[in-house]
C-alpha positions in Angstrom: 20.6 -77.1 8.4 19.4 -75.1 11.5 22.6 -72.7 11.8 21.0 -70.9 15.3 19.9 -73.8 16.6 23.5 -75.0 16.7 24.7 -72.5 17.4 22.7 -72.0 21.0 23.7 -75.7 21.2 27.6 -75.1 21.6 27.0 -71.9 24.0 24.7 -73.6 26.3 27.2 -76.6 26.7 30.0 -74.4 26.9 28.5 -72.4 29.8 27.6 -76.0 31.4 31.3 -76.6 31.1 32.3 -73.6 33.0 29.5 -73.4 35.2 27.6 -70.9 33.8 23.7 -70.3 32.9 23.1 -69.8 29.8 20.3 -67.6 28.9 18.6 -68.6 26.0 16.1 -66.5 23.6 12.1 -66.6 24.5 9.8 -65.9 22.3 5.8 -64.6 22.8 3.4 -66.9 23.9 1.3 -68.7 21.1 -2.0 -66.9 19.9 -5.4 -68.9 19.6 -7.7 -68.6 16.7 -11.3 -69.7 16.1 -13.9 -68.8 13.9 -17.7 -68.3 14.5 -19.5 -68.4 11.1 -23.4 -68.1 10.6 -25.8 -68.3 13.4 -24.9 -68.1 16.9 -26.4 -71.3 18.9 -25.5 -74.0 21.4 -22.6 -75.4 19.3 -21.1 -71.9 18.6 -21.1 -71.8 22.9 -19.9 -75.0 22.7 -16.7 -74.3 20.5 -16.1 -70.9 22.4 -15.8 -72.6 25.7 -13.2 -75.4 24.3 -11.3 -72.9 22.5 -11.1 -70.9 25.7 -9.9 -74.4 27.3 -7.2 -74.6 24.8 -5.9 -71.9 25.3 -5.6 -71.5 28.8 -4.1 -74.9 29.2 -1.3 -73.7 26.4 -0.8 -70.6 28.4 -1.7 -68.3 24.9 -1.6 -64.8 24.7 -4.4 -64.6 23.8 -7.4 -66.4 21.7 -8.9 -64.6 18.7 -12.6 -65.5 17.2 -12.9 -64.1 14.3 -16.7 -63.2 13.4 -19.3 -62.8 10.4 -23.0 -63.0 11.9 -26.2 -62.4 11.3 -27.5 -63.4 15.1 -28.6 -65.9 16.5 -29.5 -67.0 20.2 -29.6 -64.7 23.1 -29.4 -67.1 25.9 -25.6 -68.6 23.9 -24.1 -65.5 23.5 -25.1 -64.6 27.4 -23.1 -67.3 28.5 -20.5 -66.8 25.9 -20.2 -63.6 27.8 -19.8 -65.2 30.9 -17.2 -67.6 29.4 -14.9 -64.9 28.5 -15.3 -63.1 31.7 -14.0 -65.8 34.2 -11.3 -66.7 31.1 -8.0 -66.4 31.9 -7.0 -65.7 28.3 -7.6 -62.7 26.8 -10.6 -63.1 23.8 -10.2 -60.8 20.7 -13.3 -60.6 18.9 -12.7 -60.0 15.0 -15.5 -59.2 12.4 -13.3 -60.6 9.7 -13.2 -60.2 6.6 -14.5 -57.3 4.6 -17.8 -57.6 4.0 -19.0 -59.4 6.8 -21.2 -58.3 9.7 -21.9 -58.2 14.0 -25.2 -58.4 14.1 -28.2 -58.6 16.6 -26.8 -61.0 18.8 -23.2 -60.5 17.0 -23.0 -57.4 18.1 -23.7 -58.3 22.0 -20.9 -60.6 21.6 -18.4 -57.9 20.1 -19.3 -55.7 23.2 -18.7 -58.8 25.3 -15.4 -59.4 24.4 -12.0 -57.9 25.8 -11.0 -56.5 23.0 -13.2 -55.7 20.2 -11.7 -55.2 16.4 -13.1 -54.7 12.9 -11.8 -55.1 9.2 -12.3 -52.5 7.2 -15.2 -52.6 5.5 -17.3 -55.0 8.1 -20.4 -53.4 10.5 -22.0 -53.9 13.1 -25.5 -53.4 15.1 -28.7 -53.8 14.9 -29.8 -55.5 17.7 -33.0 -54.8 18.4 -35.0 -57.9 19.2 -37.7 -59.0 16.4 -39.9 -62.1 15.8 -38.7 -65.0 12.9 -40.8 -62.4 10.6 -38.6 -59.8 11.3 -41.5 -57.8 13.0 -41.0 -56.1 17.1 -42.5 -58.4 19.3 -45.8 -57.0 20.4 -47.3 -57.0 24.0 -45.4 -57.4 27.4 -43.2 -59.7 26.6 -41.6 -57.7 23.5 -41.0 -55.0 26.7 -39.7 -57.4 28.4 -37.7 -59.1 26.3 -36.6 -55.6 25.0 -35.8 -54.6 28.2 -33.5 -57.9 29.2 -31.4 -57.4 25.9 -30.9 -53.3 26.7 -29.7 -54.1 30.3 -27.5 -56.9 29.1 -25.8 -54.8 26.2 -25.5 -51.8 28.7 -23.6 -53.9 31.6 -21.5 -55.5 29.2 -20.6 -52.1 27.5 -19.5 -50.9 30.9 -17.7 -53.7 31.8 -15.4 -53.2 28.5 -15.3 -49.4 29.1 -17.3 -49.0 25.9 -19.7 -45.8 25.7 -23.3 -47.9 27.5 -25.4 -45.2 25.7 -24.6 -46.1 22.3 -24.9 -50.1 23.3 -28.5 -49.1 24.5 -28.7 -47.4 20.8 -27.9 -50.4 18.9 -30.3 -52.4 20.8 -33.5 -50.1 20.8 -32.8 -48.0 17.5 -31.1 -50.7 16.1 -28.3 -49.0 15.1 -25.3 -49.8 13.0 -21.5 -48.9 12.4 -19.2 -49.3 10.2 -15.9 -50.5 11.1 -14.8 -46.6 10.9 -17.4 -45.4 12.6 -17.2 -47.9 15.2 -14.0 -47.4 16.2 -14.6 -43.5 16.2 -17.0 -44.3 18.8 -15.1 -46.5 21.0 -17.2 -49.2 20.2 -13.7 -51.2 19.1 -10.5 -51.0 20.1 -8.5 -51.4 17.0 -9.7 -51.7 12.8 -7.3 -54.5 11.2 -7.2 -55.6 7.6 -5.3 -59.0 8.3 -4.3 -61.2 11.3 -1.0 -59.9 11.5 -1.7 -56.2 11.3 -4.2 -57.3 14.3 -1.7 -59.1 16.1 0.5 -55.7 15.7 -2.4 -53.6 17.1 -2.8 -55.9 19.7 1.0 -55.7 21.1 1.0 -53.1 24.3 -2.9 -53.4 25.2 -4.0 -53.6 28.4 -6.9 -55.7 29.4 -8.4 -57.0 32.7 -9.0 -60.7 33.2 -11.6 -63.0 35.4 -13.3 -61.8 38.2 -10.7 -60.1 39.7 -10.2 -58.0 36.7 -6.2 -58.8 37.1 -4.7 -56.6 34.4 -2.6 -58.6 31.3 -0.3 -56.4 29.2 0.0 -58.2 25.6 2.9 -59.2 24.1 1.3 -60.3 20.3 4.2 -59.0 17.8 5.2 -61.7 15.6 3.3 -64.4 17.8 2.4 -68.3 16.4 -1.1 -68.5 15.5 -2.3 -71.8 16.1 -5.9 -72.9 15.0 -8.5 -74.1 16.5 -11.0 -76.3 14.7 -14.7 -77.3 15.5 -14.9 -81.0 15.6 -17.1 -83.6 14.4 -19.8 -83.0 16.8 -19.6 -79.3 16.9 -19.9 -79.0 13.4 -23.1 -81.3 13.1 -24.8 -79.5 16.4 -24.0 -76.4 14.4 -25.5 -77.8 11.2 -28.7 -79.1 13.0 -29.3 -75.9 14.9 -31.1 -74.7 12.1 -34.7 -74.1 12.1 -35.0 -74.9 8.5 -33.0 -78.0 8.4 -35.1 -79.2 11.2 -38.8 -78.4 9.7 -37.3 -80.6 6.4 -36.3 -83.7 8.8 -39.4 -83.3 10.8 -41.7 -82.8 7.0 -39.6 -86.1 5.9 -39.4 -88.1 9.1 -43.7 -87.6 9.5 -44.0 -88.8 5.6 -42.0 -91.7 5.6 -43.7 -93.1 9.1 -47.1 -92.6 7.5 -45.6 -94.5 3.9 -44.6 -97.5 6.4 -48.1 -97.7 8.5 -50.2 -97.4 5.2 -48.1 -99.3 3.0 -46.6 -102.2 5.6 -43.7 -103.9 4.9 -41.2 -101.4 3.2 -39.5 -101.6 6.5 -36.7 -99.2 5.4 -38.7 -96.6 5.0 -40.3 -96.5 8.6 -36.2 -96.7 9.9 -35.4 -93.8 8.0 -38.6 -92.1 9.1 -37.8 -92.8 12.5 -34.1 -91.8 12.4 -35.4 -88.4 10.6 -37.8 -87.7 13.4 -35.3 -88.4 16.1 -32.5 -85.9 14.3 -34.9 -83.5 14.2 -36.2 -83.4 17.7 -32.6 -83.4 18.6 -32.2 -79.9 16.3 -35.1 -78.7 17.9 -33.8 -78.7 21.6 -30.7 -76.7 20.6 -33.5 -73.9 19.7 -35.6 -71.7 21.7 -39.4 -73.9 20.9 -42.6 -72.9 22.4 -44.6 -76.3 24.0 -47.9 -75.2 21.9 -45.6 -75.4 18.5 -44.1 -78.5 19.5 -47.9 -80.1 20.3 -49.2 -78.7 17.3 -46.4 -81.2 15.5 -47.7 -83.7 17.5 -51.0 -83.3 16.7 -50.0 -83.3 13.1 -48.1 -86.6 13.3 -50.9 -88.0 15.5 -52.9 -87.4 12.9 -51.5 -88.7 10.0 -51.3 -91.7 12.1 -54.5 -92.1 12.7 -55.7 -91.8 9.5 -54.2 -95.0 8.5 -56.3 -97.1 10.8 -59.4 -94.9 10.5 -61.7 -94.3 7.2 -62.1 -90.9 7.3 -61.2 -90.0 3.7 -58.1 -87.5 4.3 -59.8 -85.6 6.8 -57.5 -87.0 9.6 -55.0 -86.7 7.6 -55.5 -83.0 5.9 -56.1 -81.9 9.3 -53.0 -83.5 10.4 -51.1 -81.6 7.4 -52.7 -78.4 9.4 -51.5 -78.2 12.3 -47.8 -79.1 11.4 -47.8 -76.8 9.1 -49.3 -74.4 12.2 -46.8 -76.3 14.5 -43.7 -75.4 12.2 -44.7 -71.7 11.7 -45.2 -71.3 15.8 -42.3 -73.3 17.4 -39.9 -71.4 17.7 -39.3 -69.0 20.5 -39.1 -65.2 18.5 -38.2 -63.6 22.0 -34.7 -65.6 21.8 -34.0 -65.9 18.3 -34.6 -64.1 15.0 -34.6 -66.9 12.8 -37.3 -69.4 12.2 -38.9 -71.5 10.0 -39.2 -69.6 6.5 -42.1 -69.5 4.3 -40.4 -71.1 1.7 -39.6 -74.0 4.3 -43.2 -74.9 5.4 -45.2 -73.6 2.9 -44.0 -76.2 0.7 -43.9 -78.6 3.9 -47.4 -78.3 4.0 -48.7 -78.5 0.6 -46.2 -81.2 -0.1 -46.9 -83.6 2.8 -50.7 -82.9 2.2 -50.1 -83.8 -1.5 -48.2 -87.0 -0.5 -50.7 -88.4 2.4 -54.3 -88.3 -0.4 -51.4 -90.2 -2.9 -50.2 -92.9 -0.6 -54.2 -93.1 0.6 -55.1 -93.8 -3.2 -51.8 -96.2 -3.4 -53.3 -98.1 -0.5 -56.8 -97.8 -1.5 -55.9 -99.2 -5.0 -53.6 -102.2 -4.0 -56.6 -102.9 -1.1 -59.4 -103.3 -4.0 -57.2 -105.1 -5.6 -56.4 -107.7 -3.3 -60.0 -107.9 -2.7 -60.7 -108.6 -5.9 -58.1 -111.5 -6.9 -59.4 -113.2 -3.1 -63.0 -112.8 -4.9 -61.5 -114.3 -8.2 -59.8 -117.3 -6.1 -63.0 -118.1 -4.0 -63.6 -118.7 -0.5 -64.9 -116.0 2.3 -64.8 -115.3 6.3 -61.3 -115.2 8.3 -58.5 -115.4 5.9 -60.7 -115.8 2.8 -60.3 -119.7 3.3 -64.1 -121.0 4.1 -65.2 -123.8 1.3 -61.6 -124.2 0.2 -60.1 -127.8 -0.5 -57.1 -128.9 1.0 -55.2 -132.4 1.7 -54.7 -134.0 4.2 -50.8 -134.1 4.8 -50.4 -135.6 8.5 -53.2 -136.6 10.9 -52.7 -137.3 14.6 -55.8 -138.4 16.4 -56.6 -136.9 20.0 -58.4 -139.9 22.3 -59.1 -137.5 25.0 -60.8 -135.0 22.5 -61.6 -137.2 19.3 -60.2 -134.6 17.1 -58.0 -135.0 14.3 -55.2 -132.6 14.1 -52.2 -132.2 11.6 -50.8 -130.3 8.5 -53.2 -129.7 5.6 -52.0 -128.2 2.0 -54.4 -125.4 1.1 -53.4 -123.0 -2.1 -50.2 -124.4 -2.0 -49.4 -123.5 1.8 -49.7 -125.5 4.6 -52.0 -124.5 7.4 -52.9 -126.3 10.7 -56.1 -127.9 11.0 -58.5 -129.4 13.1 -61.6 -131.8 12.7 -64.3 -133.9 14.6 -64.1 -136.4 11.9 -61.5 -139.0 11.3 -59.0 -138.5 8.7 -56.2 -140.4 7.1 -53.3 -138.7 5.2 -54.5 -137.9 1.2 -57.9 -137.0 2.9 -59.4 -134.5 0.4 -60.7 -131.8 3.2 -63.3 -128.5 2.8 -62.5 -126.0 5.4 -65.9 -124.9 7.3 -64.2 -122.3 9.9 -60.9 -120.4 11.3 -60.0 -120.4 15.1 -57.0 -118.1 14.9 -54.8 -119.6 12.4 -55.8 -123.2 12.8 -58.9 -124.2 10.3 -61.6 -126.4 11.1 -62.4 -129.0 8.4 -64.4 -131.6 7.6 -64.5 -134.3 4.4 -64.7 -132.7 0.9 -67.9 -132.1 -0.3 -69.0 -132.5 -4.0 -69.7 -128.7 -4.0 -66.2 -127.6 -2.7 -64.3 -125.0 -4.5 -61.1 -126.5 -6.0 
């Protein structure tokens, strides 16, 4: 039994009694939580903004996102930034728990945030921009893109009234802290070992909110944490937005299309192919791609297509193998990301999927001879394999305009449609001389016919 709540029940209908107000206890406003784990992409942006939503509409305290990165996309975690500047929520960035990491575009994100905090033992850093081979990006646009990411880190530093010089550190020298070290630097506001020591540091703290930088004192001690979750479609998005995972649906999607056009009539296998290739172009645009990688797939699938109508021995199809394999390696955009496809993704892409193409070609090739050879075994030649078969006459209607005899004849136990300048009767033994389409010209059996 609730003792207080009964308690406040009897005073507050006492005081209505006699008039009075009664006062009763509030308590803080509840605190948000989300968590960004892995790489940062559309659906991490995507989750942010909702969470923000949330909370807002619940009138929290304040929403926390606890964090273990190792990067992701620039262009998300620049509008993340813009999503907690117009919030009217306060966001708490946590690298949570020990052992995990801000880095490269995790670390933007920490500086981004109103209030920055750190378990003991995390880091953060290192977010110099590299290609998916972890190499500087040579040329102009490495300056450029360089350049961009300094200015970004800087203005965002300043913002948070976090030391710029060090943000510009961690983005050119890549440069990493420790939790210590970070907060030693005033890189973080606070180092937490568990929600509720953080929601102890956070009590008193001052930050500015929106664009009018309205200041919020919080009030966190002993606050409700309430969850939020990344649904169904987050999750997937975040799943897909992969590099990896969509080199391996591409890879499958391009072999099981080619299994369908050179071996017809699986049928499931050409759905699944196509499903695969759809998923994977769909992973694809939540990634930074370059147009010449994307062709270069093209070309790839174009290819293996091609080869199933044309005889070119695998050469289509080997140079097909090429430039997806090219395709996968160039597609995405290193300037925005610093993940890509891995080595050990379409290496084995390529040698697999070459592999698989010259096997279903001698699959084909096989069950082609073969079915050559029983329609030598059974006779006939021309259209269809059907000239100087024998048939019967099954029905016969005569034309008078034309003087033709049409109808059904049985031929190797099917029935075709036929037509002849001769008149014929039902159980008319019939040798077919020609095709037109699917309807076979015939004429009276000759003694020479083949049975």
């Amino acid at each position: 039994m609730n003792f207080t709540k009964i308690r406040w029940t009897a005073v507050a209908t006492l005081a209505l009694a006699f008039g009075v107000e009664a006062v009763m206890p509030v308590g803080p406003a509840p605190v948000f939580r989300s968590e960004i784990r892995g790489t940062i992409n559309p659906a991490s942006l995507q989750y942010l903004k909702r969470s923000i939503t949330e909370a807002e509409a619940a009138s929290a305290e304040a929403l926390i996102v606890e964090l273990d990165t190792p990067g992701g996309l620039v262009s998300s975690v620049q509008q993340m930034a813009q999503a907690i500047s117009e919030s009217q929520v306060p966001v708490v960035v946590y690298v949570s728990p020990s052992g995990a990491g801000a880095t490269s575009a995790g670390a933007l994100l920490l500086l981004s945030s109103h209030l920055a905090v750190m378990s003991p033992g995390t880091h953060m850093g290192a977010a110099h921009p590299v290609d998916s081979g972890g190499k500087d990006i040579p040329g102009a646009m490495g300056e450029k893109v360089l350049s961009d990411t300094v200015k970004f880190a800087q203005g965002m530093a300043e913002l948070r009234g976090r030391p710029a010089d060090l943000a510009e550190k961690i983005v050119v020298k890549s440069q990493s802290f420790t939790a210590q070290e970070a907060l030693a630097n005033r890189l973080i506001e606070a180092m937490s070992g568990d929600l509720k020591t953080l929601l102890a540091d956070l009590d008193g703290k001052t930050v500015k909110l929106g664009k009018s930088q309205t200041p919020k004192k919080l009030q966190t001690q002993g606050a409700e944490i309430r969850a939020v979750e990344m649904n169904t479609g987050e999750e997937l998005l975040h799943w897909l937005s992969n590099p990896n995972i969509a080199a391996l649906l591409t890879t499958i999607g391009m072999l099981l299309i080619f299994m369908e056009f050179k071996m017809p009539g699986i049928q499931v296998a050409g759905i699944l192919g196509a499903v695969c290739l759809i998923v994977s172009f769909m992973a694809f645009q939540t990634l930074p791609i370059r147009t010449g990688g994307l062709l270069l797939i093209g070309v790839g699938l174009l290819g293996l297509m091609v080869e199933v109508f044309a005889s070119t021995h695998g050469v289509l199809a080997a140079g097909g193998a090429i430039a997806f394999v090219l395709g996968l390696i160039w597609v995405v955009d290193p300037s925005q990301i610093s993940m890509g496809v891995s080595p050990y993704i379409w290496a084995p892409a390529g040698i697999f999927l070459g592999m698989s193409t010259v096997a279903l070609g001698w699959i084909a090739a096989r069950v082609k001879r073969d079915s050559e050879l029983a329609r030598q075994s059974m006779g006939g030649s021309g259209p269809l394999g059907l000239l100087g078969y024998r048939g019967v006459v099954e029905t016969a209607e005569v034309e008078p305009r034309d003087q033709e005899t049409r109808g059904g004849l049985l031929i190797r136990g099917e029935t075709w449609k036929y037509c002849s300048d001769e008149l014929l009767s039902r159980g008319d033994s019939v040798e077919v001389t020609g095709v037109d389409g699917f309807v076979l010209k015939v004429k009276k059996e000759r003694k020479s016919s083949h049975v």
